[in-house]
mmCIF file as gemmi writes it, N, C-alpha and C atoms, coordinates in Angstrom:
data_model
loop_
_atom_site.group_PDB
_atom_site.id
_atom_site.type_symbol
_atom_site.label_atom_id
_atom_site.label_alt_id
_atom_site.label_comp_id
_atom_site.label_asym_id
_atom_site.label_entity_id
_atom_site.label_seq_id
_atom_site.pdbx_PDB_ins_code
_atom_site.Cartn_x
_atom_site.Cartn_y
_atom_site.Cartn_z
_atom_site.occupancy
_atom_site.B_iso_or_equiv
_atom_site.pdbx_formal_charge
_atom_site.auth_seq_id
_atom_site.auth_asym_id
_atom_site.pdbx_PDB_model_num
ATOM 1 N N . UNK Axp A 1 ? 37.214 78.561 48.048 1 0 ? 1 A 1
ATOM 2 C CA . UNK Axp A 1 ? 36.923 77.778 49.226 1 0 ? 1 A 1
ATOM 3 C C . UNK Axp A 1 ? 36.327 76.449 48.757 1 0 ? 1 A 1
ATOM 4 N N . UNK Axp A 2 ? 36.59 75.371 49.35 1 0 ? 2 A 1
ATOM 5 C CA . UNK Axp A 2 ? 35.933 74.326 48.639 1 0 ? 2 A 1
ATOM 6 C C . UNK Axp A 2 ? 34.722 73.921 49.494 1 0 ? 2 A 1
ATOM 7 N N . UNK Axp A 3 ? 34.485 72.403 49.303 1 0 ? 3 A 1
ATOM 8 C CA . UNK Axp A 3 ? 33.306 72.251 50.076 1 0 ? 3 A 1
ATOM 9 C C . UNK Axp A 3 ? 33.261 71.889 52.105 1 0 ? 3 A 1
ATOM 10 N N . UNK Axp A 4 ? 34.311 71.163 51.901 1 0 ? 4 A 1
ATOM 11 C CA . UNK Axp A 4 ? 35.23 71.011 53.45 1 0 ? 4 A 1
ATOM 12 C C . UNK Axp A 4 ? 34.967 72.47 54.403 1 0 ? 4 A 1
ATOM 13 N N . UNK Axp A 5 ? 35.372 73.331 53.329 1 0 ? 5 A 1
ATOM 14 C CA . UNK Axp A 5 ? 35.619 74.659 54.476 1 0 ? 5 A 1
ATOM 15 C C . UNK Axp A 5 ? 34.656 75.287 54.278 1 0 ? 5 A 1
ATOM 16 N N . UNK Axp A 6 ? 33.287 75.092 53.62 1 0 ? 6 A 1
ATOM 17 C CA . UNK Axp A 6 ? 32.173 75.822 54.035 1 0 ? 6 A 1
ATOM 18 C C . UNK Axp A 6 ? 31.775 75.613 55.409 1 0 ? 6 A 1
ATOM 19 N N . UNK Axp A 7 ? 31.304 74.259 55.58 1 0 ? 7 A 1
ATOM 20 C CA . UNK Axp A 7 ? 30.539 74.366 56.98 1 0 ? 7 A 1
ATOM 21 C C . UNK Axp A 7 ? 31.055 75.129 58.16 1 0 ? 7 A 1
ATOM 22 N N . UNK Axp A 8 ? 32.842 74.448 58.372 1 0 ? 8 A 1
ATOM 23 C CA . UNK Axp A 8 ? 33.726 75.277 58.958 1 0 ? 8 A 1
ATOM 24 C C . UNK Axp A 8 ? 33.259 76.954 59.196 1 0 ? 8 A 1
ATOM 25 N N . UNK Axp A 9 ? 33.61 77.739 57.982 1 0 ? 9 A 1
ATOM 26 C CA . UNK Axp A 9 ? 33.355 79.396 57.815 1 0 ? 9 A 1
ATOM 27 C C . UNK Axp A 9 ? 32.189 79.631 58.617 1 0 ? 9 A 1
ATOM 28 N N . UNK Axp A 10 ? 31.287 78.734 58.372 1 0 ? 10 A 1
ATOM 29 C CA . UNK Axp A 10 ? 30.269 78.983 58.586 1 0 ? 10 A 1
ATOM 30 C C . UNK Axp A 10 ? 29.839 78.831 60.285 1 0 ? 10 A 1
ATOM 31 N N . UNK Axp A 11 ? 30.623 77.548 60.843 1 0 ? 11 A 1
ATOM 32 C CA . UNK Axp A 11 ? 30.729 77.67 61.936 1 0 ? 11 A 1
ATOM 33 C C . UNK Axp A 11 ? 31.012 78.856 62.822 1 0 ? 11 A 1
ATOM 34 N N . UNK Axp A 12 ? 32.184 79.134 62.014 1 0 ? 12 A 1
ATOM 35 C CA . UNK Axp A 12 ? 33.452 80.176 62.873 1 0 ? 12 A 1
ATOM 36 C C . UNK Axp A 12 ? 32.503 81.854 62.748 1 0 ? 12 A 1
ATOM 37 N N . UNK Axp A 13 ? 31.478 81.914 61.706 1 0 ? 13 A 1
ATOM 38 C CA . UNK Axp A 13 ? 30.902 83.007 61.149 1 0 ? 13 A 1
ATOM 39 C C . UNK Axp A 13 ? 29.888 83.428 62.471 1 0 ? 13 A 1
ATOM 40 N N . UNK Axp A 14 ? 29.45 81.984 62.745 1 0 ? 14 A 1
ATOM 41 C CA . UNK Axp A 14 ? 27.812 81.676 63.637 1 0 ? 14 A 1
ATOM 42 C C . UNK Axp A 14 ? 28.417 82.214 65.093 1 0 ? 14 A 1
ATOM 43 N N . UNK Axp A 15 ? 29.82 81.5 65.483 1 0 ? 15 A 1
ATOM 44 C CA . UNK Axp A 15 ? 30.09 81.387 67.061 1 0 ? 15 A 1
ATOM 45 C C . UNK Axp A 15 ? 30.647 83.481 67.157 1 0 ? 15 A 1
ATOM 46 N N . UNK Axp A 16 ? 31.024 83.975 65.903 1 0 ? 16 A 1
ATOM 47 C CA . UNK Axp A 16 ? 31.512 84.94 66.08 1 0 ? 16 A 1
ATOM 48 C C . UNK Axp A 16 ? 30.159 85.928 66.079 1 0 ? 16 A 1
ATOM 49 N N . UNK Axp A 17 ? 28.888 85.557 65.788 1 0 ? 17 A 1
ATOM 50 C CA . UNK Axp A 17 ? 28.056 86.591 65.938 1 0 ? 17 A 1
ATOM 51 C C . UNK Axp A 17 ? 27.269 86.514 67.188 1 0 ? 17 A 1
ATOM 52 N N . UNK Axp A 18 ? 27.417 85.111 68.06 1 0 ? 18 A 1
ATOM 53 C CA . UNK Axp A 18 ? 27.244 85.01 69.135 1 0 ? 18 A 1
ATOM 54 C C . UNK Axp A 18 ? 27.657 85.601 70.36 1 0 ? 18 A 1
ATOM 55 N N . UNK Axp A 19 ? 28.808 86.467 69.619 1 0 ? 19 A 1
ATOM 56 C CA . UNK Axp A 19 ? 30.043 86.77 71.112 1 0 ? 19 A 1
ATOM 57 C C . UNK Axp A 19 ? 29.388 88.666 71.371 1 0 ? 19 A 1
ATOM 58 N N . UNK Axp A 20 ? 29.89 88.861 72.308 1 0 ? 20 A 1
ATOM 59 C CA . UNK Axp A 20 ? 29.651 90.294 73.06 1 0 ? 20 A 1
ATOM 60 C C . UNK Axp A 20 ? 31.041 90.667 73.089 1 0 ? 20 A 1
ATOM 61 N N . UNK Axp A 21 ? 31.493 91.469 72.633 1 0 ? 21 A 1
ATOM 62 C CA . UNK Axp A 21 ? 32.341 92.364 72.107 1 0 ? 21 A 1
ATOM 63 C C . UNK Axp A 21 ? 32.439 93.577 73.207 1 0 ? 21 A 1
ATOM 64 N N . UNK Axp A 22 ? 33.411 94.183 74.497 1 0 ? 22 A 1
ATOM 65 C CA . UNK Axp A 22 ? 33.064 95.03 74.845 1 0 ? 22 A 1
ATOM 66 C C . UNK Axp A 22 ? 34.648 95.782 74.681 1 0 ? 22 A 1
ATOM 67 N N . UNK Axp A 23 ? 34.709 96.543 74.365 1 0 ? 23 A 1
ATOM 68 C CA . UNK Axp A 23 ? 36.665 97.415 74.155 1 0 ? 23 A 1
ATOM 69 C C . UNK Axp A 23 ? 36.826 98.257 75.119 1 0 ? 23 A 1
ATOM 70 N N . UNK Axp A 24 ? 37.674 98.149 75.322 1 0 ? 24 A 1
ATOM 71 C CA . UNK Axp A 24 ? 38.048 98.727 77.344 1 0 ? 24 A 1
ATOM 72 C C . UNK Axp A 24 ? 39.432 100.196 76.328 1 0 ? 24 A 1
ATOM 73 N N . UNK Axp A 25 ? 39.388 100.941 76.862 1 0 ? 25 A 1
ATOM 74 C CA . UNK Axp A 25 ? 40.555 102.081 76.662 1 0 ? 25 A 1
ATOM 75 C C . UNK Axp A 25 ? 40.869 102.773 77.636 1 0 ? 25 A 1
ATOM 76 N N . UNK Axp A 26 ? 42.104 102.389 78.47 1 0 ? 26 A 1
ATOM 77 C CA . UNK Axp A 26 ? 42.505 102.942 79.126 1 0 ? 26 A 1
ATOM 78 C C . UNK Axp A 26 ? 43.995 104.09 78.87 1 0 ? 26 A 1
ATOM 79 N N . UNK Axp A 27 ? 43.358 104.971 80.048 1 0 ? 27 A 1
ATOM 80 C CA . UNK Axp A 27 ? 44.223 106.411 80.443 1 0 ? 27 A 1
ATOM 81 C C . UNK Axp A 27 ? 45.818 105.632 80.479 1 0 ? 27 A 1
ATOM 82 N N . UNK Axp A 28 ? 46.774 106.787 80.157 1 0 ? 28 A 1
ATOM 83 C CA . UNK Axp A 28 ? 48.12 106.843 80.649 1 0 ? 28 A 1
ATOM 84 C C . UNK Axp A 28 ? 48.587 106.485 82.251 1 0 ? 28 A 1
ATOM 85 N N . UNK Axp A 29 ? 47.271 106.768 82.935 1 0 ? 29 A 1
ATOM 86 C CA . UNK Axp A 29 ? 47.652 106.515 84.412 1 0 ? 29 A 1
ATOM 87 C C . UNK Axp A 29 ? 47.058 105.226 84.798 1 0 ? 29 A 1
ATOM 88 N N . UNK Axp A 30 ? 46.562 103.985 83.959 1 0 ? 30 A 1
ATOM 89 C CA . UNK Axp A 30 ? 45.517 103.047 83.885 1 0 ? 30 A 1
ATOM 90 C C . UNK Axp A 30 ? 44.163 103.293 84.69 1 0 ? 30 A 1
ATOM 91 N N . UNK Axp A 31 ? 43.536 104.71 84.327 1 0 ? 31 A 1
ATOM 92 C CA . UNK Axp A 31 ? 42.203 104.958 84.945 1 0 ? 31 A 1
ATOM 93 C C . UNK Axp A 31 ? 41.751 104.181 83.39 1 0 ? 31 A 1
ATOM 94 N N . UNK Axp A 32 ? 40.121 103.873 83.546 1 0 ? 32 A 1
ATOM 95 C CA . UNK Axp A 32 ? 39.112 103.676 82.279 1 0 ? 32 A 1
ATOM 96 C C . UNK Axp A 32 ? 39.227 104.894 81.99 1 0 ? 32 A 1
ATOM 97 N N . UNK Axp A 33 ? 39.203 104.853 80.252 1 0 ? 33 A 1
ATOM 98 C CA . UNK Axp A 33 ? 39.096 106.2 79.696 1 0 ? 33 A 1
ATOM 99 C C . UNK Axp A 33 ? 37.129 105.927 79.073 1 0 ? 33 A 1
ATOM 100 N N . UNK Axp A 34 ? 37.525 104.504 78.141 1 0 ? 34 A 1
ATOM 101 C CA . UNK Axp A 34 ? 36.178 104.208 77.941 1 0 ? 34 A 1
ATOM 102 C C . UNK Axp A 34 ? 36.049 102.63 77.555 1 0 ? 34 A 1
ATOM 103 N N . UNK Axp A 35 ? 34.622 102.376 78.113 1 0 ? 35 A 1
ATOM 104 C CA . UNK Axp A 35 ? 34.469 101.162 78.041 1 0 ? 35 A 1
ATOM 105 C C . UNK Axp A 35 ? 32.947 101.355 77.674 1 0 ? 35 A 1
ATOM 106 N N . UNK Axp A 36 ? 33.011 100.024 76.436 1 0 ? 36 A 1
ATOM 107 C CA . UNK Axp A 36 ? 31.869 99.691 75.448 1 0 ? 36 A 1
ATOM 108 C C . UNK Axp A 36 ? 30.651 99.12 76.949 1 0 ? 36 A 1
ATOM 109 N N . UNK Axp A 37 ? 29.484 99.262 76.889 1 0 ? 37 A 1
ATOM 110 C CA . UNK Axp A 37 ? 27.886 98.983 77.048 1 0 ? 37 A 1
ATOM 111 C C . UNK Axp A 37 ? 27.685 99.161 78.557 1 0 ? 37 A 1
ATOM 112 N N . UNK Axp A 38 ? 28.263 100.06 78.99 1 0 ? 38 A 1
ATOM 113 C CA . UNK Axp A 38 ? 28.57 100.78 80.263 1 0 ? 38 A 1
ATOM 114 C C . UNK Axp A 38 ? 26.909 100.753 81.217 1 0 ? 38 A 1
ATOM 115 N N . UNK Axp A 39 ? 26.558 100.667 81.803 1 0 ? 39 A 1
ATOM 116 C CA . UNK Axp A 39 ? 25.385 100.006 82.353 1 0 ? 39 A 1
ATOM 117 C C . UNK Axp A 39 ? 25.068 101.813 82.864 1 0 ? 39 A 1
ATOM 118 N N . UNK Axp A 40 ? 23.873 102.454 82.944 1 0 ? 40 A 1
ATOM 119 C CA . UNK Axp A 40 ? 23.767 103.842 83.49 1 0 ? 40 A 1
ATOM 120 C C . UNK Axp A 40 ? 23.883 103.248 84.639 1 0 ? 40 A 1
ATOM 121 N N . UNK Axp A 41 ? 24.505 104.587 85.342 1 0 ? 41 A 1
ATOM 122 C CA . UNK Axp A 41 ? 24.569 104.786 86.956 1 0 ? 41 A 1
ATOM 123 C C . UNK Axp A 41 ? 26.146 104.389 87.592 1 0 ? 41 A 1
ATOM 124 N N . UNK Axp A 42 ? 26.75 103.635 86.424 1 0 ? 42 A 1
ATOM 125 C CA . UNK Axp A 42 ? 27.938 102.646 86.928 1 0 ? 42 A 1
ATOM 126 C C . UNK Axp A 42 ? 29.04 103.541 86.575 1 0 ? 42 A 1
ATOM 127 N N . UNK Axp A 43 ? 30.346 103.498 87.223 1 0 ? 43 A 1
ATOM 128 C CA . UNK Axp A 43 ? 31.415 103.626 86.872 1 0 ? 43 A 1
ATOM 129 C C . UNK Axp A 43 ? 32.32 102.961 86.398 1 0 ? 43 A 1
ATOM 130 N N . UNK Axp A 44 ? 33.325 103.339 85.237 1 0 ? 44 A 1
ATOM 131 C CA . UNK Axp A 44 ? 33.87 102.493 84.282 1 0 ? 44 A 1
ATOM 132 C C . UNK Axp A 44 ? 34.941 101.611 85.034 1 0 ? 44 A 1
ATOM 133 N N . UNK Axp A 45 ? 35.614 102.315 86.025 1 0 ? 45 A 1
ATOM 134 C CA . UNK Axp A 45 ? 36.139 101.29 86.642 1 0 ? 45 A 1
ATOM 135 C C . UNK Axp A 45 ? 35.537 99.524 87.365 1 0 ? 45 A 1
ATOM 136 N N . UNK Axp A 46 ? 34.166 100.68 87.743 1 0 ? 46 A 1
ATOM 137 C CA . UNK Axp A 46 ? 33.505 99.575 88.639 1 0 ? 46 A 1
ATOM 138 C C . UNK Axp A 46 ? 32.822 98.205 87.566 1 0 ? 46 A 1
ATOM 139 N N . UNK Axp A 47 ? 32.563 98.737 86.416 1 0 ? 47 A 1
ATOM 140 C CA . UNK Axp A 47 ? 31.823 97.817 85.093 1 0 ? 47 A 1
ATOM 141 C C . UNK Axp A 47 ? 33.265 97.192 84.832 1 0 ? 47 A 1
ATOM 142 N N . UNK Axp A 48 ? 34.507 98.016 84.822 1 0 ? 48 A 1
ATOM 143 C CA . UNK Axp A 48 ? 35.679 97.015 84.434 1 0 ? 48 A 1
ATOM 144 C C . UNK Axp A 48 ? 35.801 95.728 85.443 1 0 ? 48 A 1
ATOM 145 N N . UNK Axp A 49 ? 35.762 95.841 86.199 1 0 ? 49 A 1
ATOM 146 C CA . UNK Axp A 49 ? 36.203 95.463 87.968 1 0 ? 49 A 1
ATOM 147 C C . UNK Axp A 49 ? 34.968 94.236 88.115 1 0 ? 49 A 1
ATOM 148 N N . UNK Axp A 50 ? 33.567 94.592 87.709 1 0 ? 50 A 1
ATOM 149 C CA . UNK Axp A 50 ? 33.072 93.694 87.919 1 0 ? 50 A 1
ATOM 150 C C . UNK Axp A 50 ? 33.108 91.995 86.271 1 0 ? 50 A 1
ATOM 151 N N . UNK Axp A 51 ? 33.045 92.877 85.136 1 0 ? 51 A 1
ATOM 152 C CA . UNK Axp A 51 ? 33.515 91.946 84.262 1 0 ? 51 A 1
ATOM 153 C C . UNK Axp A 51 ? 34.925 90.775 84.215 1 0 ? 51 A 1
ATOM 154 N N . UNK Axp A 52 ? 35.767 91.959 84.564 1 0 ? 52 A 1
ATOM 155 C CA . UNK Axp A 52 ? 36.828 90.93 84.998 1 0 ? 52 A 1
ATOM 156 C C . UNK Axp A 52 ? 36.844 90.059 85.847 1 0 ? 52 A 1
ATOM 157 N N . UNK Axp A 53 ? 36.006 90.56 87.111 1 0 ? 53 A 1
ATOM 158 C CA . UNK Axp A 53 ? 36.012 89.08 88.266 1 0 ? 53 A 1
ATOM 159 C C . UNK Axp A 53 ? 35.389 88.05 87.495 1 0 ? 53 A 1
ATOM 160 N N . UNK Axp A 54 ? 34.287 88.336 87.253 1 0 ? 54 A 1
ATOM 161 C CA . UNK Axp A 54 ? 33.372 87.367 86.628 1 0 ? 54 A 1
ATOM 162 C C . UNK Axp A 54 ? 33.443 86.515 85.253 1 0 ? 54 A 1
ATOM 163 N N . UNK Axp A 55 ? 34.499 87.373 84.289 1 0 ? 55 A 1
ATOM 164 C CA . UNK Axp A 55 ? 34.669 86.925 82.659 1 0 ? 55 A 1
ATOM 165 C C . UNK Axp A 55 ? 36.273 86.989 82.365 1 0 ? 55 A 1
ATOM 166 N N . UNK Axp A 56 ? 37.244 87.039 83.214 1 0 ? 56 A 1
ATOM 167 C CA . UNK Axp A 56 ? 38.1 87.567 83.217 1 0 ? 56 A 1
ATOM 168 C C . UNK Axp A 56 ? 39.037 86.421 81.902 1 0 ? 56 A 1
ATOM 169 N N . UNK Axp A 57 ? 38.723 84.977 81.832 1 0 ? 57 A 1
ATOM 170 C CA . UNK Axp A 57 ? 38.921 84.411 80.64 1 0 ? 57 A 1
ATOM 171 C C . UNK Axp A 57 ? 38.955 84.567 79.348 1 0 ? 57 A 1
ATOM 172 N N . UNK Axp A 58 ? 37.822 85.96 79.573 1 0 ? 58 A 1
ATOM 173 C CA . UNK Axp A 58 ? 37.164 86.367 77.808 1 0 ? 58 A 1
ATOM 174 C C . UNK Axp A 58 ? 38.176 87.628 77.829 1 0 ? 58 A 1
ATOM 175 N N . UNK Axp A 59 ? 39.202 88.048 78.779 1 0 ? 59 A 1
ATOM 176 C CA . UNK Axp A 59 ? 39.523 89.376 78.275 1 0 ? 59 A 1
ATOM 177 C C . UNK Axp A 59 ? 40.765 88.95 77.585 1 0 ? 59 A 1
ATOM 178 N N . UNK Axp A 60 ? 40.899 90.049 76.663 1 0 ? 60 A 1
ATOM 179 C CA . UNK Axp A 60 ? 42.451 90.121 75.842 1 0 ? 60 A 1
ATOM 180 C C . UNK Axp A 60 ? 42.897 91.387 75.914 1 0 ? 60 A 1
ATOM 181 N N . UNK Axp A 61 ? 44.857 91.801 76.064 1 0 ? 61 A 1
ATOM 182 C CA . UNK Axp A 61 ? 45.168 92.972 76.354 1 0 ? 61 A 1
ATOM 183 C C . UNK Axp A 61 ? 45.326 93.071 74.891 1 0 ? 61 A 1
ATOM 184 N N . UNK Axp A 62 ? 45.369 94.36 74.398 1 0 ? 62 A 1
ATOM 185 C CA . UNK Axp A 62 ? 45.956 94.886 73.304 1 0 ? 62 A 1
ATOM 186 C C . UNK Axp A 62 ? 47.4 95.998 73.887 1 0 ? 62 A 1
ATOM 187 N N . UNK Axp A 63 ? 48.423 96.272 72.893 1 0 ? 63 A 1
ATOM 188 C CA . UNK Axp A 63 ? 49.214 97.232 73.021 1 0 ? 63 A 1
ATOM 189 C C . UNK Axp A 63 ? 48.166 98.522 73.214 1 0 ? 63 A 1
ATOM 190 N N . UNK Axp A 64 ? 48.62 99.538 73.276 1 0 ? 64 A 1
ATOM 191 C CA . UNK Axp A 64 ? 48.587 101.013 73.242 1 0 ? 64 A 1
ATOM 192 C C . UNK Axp A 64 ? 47.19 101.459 74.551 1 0 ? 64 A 1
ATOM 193 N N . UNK Axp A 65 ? 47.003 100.564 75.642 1 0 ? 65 A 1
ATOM 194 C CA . UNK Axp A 65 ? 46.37 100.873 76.548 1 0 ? 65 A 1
ATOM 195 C C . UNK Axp A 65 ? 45.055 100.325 76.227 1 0 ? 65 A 1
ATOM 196 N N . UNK Axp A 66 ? 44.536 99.169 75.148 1 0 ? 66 A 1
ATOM 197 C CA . UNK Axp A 66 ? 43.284 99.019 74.786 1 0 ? 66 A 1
ATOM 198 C C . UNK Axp A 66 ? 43.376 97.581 75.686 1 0 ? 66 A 1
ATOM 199 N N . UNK Axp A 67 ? 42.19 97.033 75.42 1 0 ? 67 A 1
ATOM 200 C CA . UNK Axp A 67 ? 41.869 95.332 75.747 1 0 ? 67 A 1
ATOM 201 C C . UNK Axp A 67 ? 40.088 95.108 75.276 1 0 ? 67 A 1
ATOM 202 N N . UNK Axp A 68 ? 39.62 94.377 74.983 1 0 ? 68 A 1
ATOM 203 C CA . UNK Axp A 68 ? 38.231 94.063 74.985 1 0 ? 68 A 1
ATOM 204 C C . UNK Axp A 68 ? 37.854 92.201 75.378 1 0 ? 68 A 1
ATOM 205 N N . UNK Axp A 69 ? 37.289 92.366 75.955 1 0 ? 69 A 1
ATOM 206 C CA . UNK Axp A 69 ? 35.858 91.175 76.543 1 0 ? 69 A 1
ATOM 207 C C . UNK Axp A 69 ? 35.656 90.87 74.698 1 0 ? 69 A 1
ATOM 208 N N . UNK Axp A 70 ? 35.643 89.551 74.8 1 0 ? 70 A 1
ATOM 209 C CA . UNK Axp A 70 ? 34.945 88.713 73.568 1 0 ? 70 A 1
ATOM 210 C C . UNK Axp A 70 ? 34.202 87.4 74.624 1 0 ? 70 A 1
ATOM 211 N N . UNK Axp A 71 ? 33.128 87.947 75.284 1 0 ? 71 A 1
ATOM 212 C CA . UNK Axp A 71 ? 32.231 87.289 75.798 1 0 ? 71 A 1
ATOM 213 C C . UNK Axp A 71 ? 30.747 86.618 75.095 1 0 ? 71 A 1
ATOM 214 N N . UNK Axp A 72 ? 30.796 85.25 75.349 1 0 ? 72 A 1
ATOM 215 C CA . UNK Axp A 72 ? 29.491 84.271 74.513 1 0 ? 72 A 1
ATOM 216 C C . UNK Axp A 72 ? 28.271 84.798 75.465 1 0 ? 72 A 1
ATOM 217 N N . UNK Axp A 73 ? 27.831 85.107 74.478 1 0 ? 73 A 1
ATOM 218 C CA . UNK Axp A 73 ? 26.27 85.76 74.448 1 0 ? 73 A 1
ATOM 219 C C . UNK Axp A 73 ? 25.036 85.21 76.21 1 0 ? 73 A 1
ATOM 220 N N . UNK Axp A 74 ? 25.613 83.693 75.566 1 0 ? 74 A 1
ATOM 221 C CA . UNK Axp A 74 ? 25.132 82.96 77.096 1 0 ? 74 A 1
ATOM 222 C C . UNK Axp A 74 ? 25.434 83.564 78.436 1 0 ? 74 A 1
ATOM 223 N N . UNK Axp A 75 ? 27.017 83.773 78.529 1 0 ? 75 A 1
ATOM 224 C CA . UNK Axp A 75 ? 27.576 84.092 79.588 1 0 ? 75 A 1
ATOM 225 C C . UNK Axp A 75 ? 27.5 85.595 80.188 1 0 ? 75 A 1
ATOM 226 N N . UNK Axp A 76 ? 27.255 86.442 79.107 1 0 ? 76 A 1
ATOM 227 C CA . UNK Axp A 76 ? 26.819 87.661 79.229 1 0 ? 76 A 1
ATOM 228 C C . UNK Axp A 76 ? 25.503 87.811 79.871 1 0 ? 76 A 1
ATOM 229 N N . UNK Axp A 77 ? 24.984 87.24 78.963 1 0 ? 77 A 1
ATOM 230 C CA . UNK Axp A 77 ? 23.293 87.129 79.799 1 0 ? 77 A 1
ATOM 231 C C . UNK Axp A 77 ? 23.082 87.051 81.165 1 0 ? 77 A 1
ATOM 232 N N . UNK Axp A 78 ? 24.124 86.246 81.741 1 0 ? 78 A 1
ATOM 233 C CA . UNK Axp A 78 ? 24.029 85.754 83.093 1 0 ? 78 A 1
ATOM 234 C C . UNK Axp A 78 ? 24.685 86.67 84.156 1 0 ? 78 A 1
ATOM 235 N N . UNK Axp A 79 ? 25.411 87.729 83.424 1 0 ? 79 A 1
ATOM 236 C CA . UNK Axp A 79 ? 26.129 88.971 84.016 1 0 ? 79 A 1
ATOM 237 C C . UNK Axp A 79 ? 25.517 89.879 84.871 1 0 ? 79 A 1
């Protein structure tokens, strides 16, 4: 790596430990099977349902029924 792409790494290192990470796995019938930092009392649909209205920018689908929230720490907070 030279000297150019340190600060860079280092950027990309900083904004990536900033982010909230949540992985959604859904059922064959698209019920939630499981979803990462599930709030007690809540249902996974309803924690899906409300992230998406609100963050729905930060979500990404994956193949095989997965997706996860890569939400900035800020914006989470405010959840």
């Amino acid at each position: 790596m030279n000297a150019l792409a340190q600060p860079i790494a280092a950027a990309v290192e900083a904004s990536a430990t900033d982010d909230v990470l949540i992985h959604v796995r859904f059922a064959p019938n698209a019920d939630i099977f499981t979803i990462d930092r599930l709030p007690v009392g809540q249902s996974g649909k309803a924690w899906f349902d409300h992230l998406y209205a609100n963050a729905s920018s930060y979500y990404r689908t994956f193949a095989n029924g997965r997706g996860f929230f890569r939400i900035p720490a800020s914006v989470f907070a405010t959840l």
